[in-house]
DRENPA-366184 format. One record per residue: y, x, z negated of N, C-alpha, C in turn; residue number from 0. Coordinates in nm, 2 decimals, padded with zeros to 4 digits. Layout:
BEGIN
     nc2     nc1     nc3    cac2    cac1    cac3     cc2     cc1     cc3  num
       Y       X       Z       Y       X       Z       Y       X       Z  NUM
...
END
This chain:
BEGIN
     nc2     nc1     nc3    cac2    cac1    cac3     cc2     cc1     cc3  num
  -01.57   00.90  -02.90  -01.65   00.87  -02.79  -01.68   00.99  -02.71    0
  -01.78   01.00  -02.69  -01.87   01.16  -02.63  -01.90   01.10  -02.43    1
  -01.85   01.15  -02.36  -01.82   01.18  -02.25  -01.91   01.27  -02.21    2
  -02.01   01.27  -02.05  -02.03   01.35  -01.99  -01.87   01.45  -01.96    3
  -01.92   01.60  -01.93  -01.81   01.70  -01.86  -01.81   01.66  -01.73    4
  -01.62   01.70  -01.75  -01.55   01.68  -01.57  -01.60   01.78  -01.53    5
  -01.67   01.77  -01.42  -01.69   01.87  -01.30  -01.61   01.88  -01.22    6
  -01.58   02.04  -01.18  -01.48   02.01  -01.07  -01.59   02.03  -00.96    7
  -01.52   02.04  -00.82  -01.55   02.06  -00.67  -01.42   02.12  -00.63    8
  -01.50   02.17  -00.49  -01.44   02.29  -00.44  -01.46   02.23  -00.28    9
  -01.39   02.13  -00.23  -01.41   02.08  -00.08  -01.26   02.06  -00.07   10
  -01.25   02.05   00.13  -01.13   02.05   00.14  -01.08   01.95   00.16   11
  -01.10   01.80   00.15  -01.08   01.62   00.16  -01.22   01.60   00.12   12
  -01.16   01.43   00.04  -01.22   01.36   00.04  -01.25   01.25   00.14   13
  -01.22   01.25   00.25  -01.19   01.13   00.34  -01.34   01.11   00.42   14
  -01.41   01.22   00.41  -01.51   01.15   00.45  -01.66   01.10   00.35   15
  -01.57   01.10   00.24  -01.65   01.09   00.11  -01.69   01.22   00.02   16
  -01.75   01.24  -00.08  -01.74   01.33  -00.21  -01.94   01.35  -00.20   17
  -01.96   01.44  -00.26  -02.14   01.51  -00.25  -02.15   01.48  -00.41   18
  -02.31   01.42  -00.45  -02.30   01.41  -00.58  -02.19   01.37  -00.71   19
  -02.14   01.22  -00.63  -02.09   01.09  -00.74  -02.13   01.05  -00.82   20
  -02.19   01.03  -00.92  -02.28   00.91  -00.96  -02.26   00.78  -00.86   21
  -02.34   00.68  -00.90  -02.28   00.57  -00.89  -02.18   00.48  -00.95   22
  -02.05   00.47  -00.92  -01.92   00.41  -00.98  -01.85   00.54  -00.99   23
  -01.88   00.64  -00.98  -01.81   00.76  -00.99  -01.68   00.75  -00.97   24
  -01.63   00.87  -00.98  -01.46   00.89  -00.93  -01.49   01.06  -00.92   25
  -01.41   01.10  -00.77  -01.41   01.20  -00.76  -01.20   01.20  -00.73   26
  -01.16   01.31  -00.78  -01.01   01.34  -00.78  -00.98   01.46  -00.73   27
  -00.88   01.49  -00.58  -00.91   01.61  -00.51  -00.79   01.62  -00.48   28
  -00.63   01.74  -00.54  -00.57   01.81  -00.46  -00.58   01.91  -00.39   29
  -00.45   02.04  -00.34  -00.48   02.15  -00.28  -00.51   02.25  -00.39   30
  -00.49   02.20  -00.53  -00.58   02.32  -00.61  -00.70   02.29  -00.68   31
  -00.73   02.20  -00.62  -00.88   02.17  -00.67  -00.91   02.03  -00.75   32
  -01.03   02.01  -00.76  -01.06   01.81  -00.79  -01.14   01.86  -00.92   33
  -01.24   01.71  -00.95  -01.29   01.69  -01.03  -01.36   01.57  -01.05   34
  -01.50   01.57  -01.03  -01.56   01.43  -01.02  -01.62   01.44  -01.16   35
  -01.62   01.26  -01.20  -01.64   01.25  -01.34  -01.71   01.12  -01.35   36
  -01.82   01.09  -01.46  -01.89   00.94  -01.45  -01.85   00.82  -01.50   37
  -01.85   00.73  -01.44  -01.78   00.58  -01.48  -01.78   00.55  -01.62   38
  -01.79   00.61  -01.69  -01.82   00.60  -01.84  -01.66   00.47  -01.89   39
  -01.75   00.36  -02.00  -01.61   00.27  -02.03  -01.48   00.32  -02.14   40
  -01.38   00.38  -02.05  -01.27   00.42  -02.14  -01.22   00.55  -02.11   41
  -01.30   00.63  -01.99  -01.31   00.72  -01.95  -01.11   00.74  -01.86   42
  -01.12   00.86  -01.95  -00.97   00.89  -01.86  -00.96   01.03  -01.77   43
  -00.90   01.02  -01.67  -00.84   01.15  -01.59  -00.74   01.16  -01.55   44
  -00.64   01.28  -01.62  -00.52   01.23  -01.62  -00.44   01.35  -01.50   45
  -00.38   01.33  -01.41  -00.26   01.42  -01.30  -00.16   01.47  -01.30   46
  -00.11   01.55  -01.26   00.03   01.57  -01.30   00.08   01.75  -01.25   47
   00.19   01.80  -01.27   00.17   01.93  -01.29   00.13   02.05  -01.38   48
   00.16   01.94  -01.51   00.13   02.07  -01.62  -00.07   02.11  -01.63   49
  -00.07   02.20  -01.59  -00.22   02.24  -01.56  -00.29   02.26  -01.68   50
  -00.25   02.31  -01.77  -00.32   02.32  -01.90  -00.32   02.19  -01.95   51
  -00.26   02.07  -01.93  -00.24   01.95  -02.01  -00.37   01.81  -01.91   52
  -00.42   01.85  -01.82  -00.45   01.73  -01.72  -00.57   01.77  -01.67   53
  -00.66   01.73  -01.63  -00.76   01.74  -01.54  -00.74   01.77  -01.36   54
  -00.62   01.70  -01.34  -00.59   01.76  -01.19  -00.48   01.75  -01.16   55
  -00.45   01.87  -01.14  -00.29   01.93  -01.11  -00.25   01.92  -01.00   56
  -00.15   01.87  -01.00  -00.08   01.83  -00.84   00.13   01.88  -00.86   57
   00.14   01.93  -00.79   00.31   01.99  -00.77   00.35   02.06  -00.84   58
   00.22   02.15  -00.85   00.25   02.25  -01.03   00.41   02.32  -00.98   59
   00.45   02.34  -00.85   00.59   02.42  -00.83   00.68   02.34  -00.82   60
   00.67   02.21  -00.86   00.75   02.06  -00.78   00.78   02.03  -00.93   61
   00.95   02.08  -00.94   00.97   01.97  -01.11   00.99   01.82  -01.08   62
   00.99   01.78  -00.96   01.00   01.63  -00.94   00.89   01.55  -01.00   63
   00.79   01.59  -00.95   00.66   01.58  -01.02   00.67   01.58  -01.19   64
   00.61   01.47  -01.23   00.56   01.49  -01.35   00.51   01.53  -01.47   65
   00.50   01.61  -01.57   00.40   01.68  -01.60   00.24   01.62  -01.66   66
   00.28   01.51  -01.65   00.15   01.42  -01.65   00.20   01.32  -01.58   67
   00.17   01.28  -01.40   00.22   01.17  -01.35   00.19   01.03  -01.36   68
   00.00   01.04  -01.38  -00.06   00.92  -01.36  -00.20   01.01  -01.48   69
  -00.24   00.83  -01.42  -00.37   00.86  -01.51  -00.53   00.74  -01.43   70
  -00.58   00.78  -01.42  -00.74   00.71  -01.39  -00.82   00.64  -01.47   71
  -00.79   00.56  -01.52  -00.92   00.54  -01.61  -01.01   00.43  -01.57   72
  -01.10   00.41  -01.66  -01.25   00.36  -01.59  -01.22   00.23  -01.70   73
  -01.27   00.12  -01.68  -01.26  -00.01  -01.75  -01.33  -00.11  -01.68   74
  -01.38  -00.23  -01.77  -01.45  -00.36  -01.70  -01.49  -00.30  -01.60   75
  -01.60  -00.19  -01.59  -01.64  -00.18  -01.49  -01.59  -00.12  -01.34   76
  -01.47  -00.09  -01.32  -01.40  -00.02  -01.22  -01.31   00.05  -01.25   77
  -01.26   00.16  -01.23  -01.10   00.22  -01.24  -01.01   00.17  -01.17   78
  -00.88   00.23  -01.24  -00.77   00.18  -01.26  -00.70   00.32  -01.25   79
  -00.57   00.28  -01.19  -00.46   00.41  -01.17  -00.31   00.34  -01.25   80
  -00.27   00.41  -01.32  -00.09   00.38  -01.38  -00.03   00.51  -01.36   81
   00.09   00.49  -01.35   00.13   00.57  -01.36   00.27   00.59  -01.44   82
   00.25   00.71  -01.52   00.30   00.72  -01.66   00.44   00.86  -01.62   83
   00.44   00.85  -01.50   00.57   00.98  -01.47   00.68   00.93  -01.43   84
   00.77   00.95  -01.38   00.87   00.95  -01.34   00.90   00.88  -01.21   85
   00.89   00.90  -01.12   00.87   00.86  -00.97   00.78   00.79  -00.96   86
   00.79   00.69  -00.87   00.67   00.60  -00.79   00.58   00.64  -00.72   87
   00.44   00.61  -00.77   00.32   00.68  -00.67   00.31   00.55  -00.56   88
   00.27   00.62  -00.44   00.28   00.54  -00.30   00.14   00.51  -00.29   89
   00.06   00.38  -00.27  -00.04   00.37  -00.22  -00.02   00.31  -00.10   90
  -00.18   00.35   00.00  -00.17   00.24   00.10  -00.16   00.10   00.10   91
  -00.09   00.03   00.15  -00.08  -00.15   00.20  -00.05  -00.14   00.06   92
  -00.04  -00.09  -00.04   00.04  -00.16  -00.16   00.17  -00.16  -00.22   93
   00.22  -00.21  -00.27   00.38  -00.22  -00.36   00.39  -00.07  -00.42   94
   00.50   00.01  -00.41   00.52   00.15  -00.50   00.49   00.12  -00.65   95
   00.41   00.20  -00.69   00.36   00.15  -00.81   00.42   00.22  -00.92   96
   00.51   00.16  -01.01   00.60   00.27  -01.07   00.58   00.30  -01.25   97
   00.66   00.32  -01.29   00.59   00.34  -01.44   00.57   00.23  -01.51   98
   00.64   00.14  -01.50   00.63   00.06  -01.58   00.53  -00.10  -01.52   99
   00.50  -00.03  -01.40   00.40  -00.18  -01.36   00.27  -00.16  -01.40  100
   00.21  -00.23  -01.39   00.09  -00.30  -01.39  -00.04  -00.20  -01.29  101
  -00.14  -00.15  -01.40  -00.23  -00.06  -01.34  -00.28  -00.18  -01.20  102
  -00.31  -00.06  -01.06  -00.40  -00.09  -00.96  -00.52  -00.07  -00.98  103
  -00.61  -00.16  -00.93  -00.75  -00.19  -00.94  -00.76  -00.06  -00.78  104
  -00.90   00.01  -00.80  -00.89   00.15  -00.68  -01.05   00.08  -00.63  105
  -01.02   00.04  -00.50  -01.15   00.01  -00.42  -01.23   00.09  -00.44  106
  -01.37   00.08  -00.41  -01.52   00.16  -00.36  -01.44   00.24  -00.26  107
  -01.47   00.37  -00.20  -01.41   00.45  -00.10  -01.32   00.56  -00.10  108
  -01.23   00.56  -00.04  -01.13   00.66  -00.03  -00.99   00.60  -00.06  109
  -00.90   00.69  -00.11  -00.77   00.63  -00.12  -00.68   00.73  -00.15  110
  -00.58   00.75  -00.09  -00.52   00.87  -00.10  -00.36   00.81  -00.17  111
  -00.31   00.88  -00.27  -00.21   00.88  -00.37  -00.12   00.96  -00.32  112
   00.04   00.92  -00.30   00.11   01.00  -00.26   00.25   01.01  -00.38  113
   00.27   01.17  -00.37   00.36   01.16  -00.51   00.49   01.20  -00.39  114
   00.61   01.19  -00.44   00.75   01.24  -00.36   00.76   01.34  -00.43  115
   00.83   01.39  -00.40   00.84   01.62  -00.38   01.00   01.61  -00.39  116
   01.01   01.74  -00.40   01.16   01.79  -00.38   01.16   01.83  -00.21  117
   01.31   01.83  -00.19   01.33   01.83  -00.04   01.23   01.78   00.07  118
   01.22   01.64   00.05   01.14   01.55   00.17   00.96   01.57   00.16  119
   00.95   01.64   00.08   00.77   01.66   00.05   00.72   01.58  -00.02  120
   00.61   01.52   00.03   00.51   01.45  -00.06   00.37   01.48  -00.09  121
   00.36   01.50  -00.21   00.21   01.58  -00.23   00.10   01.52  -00.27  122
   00.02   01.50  -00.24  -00.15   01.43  -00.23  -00.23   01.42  -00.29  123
  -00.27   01.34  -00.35  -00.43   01.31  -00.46  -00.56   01.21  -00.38  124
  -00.58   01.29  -00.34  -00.70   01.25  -00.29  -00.80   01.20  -00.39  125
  -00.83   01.06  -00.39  -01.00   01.00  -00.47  -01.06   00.88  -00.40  126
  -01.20   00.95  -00.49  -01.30   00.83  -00.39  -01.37   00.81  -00.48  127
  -01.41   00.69  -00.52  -01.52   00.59  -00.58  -01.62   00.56  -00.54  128
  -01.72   00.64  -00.56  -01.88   00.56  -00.53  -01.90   00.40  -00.51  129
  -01.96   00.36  -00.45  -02.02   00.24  -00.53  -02.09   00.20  -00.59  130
  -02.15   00.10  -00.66  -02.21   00.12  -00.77  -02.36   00.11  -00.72  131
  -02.40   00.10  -00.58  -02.52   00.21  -00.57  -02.53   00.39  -00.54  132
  -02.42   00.41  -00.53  -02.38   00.56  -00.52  -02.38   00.55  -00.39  133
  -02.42   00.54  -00.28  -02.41   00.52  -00.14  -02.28   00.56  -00.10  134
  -02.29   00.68   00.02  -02.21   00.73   00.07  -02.14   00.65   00.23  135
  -01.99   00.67   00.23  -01.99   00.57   00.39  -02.05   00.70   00.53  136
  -02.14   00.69   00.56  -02.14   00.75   00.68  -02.10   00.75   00.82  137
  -02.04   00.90   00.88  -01.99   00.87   01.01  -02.07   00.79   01.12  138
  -01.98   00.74   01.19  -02.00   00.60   01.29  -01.91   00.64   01.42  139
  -01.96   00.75   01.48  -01.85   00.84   01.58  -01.84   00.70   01.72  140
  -01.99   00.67   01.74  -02.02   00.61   01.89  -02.00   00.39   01.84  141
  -01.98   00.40   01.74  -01.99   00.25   01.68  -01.83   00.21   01.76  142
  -01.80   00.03   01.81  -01.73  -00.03   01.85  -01.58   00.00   01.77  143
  -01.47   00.01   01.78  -01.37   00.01   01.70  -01.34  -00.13   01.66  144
  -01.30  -00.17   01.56  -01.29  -00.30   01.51  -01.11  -00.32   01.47  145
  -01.10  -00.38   01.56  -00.90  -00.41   01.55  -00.91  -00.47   01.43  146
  -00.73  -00.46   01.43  -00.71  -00.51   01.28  -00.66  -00.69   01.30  147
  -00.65  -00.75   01.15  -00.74  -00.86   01.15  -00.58  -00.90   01.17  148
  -00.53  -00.99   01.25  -00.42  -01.04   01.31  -00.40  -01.20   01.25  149
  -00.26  -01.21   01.22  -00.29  -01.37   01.15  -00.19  -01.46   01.24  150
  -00.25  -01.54   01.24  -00.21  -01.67   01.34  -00.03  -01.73   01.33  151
  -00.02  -01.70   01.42   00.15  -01.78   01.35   00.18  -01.91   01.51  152
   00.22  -01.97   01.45   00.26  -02.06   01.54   00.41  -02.04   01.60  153
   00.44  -02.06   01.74   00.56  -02.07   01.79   00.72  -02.02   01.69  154
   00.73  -02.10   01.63   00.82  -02.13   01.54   00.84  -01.97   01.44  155
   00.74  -01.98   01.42   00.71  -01.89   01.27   00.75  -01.77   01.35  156
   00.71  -01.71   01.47   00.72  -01.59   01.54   00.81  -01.55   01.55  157
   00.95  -01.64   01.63   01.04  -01.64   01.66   01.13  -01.62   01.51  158
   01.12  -01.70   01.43   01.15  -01.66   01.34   01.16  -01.48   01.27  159
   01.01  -01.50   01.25   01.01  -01.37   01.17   01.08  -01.24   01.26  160
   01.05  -01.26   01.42   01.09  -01.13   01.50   01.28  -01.10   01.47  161
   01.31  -01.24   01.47   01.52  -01.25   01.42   01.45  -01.15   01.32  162
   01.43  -01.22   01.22   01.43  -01.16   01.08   01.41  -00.99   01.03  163
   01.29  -00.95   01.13   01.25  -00.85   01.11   01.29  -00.74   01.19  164
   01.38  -00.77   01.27   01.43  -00.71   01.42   01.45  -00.58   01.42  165
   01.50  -00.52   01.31   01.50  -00.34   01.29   01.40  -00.31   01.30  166
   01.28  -00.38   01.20   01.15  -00.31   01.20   01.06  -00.26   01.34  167
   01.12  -00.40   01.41   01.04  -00.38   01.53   01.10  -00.29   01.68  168
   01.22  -00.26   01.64   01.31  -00.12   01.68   01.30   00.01   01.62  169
   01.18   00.00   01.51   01.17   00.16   01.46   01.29   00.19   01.40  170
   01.39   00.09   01.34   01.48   00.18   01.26   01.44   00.24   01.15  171
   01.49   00.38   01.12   01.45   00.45   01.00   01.45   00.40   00.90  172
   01.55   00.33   00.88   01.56   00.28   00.75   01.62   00.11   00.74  173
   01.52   00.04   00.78   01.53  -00.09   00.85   01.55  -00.18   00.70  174
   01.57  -00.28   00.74   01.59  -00.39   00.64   01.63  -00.55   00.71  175
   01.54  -00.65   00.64   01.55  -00.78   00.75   01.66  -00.83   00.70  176
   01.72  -00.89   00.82   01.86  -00.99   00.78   01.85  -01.09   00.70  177
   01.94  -01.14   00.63   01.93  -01.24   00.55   01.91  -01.38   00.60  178
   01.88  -01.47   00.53   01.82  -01.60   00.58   01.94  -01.66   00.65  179
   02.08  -01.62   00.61   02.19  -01.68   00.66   02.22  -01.64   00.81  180
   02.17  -01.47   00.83   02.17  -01.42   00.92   02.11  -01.48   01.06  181
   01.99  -01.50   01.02   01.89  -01.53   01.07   01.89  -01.65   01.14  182
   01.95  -01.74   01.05   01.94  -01.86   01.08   02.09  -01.94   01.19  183
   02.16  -01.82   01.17   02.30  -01.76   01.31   02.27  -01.73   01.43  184
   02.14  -01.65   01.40   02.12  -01.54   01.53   02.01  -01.70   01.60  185
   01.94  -01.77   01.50   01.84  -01.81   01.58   01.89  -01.97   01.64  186
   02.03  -02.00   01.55   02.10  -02.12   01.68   02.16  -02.07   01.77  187
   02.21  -01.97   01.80   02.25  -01.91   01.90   02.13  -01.87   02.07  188
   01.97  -01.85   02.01   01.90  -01.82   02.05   01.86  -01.99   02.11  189
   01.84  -02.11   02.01   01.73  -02.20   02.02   01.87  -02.33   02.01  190
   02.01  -02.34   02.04   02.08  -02.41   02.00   02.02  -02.58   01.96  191
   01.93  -02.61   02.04   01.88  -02.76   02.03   01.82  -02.77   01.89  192
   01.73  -02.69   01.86   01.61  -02.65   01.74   01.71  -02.67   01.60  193
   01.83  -02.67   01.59   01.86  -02.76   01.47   01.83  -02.61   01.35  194
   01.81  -02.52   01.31   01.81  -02.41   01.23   01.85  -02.40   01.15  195
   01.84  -02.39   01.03   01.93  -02.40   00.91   01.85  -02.22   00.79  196
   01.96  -02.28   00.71   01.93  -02.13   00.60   01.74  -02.18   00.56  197
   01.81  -02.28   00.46   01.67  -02.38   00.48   01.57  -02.37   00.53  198
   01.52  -02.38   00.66   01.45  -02.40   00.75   01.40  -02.26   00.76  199
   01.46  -02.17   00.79   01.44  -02.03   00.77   01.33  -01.99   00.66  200
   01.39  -02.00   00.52   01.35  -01.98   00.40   01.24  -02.04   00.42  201
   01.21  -02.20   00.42   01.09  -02.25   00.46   01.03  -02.24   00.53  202
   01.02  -02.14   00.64   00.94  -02.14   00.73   00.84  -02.00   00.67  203
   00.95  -01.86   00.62   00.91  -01.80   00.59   00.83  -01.83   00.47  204
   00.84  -01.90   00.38   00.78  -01.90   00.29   00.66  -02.02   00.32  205
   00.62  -02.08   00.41   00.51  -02.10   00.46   00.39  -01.99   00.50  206
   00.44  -01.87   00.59   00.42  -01.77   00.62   00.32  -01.68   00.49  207
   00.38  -01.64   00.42   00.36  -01.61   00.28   00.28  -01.61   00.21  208
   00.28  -01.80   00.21   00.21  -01.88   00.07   00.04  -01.85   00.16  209
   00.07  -01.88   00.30  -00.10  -01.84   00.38  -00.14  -01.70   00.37  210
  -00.09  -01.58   00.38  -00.16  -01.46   00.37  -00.15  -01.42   00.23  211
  -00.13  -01.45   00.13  -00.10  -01.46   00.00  -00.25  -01.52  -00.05  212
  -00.29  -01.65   00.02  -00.39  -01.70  -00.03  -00.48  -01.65   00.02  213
  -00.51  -01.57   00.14  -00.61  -01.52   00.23  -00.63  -01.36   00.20  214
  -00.54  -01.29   00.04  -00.59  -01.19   00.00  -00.47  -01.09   00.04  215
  -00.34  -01.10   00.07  -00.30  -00.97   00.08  -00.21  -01.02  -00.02  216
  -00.17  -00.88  -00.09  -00.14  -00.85  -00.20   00.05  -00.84  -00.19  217
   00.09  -00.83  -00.30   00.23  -00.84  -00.25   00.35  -00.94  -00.23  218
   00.32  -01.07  -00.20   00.41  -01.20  -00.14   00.38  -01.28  -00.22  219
   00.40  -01.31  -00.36   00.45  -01.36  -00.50   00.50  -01.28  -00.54  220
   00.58  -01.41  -00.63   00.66  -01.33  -00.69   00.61  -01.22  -00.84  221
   00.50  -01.33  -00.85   00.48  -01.26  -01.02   00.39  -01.12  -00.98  222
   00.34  -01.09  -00.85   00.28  -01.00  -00.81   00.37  -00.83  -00.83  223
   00.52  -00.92  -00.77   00.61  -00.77  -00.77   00.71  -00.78  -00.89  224
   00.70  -00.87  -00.94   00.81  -00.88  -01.12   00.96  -00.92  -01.05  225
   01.03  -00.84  -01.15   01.18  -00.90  -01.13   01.27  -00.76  -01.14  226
   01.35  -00.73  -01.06   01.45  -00.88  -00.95   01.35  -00.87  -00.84  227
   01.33  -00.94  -00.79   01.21  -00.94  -00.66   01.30  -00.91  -00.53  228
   01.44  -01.00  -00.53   01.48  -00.90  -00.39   01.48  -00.95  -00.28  229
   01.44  -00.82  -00.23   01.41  -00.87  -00.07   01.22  -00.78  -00.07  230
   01.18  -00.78  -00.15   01.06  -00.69  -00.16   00.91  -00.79  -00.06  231
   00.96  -00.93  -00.17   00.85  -01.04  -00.09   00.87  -01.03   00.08  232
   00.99  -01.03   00.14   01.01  -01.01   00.26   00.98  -00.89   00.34  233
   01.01  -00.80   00.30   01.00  -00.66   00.32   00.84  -00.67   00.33  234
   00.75  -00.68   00.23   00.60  -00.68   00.20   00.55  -00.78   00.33  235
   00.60  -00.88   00.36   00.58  -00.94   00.46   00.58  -00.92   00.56  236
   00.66  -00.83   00.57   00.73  -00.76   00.76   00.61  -00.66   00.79  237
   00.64  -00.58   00.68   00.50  -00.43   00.67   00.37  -00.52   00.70  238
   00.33  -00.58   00.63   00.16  -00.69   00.66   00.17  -00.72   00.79  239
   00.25  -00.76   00.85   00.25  -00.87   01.01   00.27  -00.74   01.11  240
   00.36  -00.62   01.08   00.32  -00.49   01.19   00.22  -00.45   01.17  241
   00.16  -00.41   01.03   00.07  -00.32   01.08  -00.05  -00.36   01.10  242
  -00.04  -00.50   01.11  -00.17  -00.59   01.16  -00.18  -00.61   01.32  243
  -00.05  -00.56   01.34   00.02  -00.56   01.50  -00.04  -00.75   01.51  244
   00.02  -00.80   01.37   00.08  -00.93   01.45   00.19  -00.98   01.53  245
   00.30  -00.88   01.45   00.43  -00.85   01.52   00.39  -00.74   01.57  246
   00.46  -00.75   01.73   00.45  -00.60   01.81   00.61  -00.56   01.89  247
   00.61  -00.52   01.93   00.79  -00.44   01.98   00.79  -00.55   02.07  248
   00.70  -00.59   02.20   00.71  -00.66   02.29   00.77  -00.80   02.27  249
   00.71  -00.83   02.14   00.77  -00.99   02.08   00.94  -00.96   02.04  250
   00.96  -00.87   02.07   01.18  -00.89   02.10   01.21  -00.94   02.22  251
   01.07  -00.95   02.31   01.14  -01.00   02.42   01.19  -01.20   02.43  252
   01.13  -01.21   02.29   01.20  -01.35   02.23   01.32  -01.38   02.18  253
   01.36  -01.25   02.18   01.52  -01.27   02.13   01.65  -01.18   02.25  254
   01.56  -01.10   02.30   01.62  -01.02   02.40   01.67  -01.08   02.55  255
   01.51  -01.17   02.58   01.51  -01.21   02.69   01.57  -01.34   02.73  256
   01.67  -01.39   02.82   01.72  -01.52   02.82   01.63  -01.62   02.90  257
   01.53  -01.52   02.94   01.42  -01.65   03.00   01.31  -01.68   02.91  258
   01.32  -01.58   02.85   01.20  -01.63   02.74   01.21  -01.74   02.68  259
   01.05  -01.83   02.64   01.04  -02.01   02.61   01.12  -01.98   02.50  260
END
């Protein structure tokens, strides 16, 4: 199969989009340089450190890094990222995507790929996708800011998830939600009449879930994150409801405060 050539580029981000994509393109940009290439079906671009072996080199001094970490390829019409190294590549709002999962579908836009480093460093792959009219996003300096999309929870659910999530929303470094058993301690202690059980807990959260699940965020099934699933469906839930600032620090004053409803 005969391929247009990788072109590289010589810019310093992609974040505000890529010059001369095709349409459906893929442009791929570290700190030693990118490479935009056309949506061709079957088309690969592969990352990593060994520079003679890959199209775009990323941690060439970093043995954590892979020598081929990931790879790009173009299919059914959109690309796809796996990754075939060692470590887990970090995407935004997504599950760590590790070697043996299940390629990510890479939106129209920007999307930045984070690999882990030696000594606390994480190094960067920058790519952006045309759309498939080649149309670039342009700056919108003076346009309205548009909040993020906040999901509805009722009474119950709130109070819940805040027990649950309670590190998160204290900034611990390294947080982790209490268990259903926990939870469901801290919140007869909180709500004594309300009758609380492990049960009740579980099901509440998992009402929680089954709705932003259905409404497109990715993550909260089980067959979404495989096995052992853990505490990941939970975890994935806590991250979705902060950074939507559905949960905010203020909502501890539901567990904090003794006058609170």
């Amino acid at each position: 199969m005969q391929f247009a050539p990788v072109e590289p580029i010589a810019v310093r981000s992609l974040v505000l989009g890529a010059a001369r994509v095709p349409p459906g393109g893929l442009s791929a940009l570290t700190l030693t340089g990118g490479v935009t290439v056309e949506p061709s079906e079957g088309r690969r671009v592969r990352f990593g450190r060994n520079r003679p072996r890959v199209e775009v080199c990323v941690g060439e001094n970093d043995v954590t890094v892979s020598r081929e970490h990931g790879v790009l390829d173009h299919r059914g019409g959109r690309w796809w990222v796996t990754n075939t190294g060692r470590s887990p590549i970090r995407l935004p709002a997504s599950p760590l995507l590790h070697r043996d999962g299940e390629p990510l579908p890479l939106a129209p836009g920007y999307t930045p790929l984070f690999l882990r480093g030696s000594r606390g460093r994480e190094h960067l792959v920058e790519l952006y996708v045309a759309d498939a009219g080649g149309s670039q996003l342009a700056p919108r300096p003076n346009d309205i800011t548009q909040p993020p999309k906040r999901w509805r929870l009722t009474e119950e659910e709130r109070l819940a998830l805040v027990v649950l999530g309670r590190r998160y929303l204290l900034h611990d470094p390294h947080p982790q939600p209490l268990s259903r058993q926990q939870a469901a301690d801290q919140l007869r202690e909180l709500r004594p009449a309300a009758n609380w059980t492990t049960k009740r807990v579980e099901h509440t959260i998992a009402g929680v879930r089954g709705r932003l699940a259905a409404s497109g965020v990715h993550g909260l099934l089980r067959e979404e994150v495989g096995e052992p699933v853990g505490l990941t469906l939970t975890v994935n839930l806590l991250r979705e409801l902060i950074s939507s600032t559905t949960l905010v620090p203020l909502d501890l004053d539901l567990v904090d405060d003794p006058n609170a409803p």
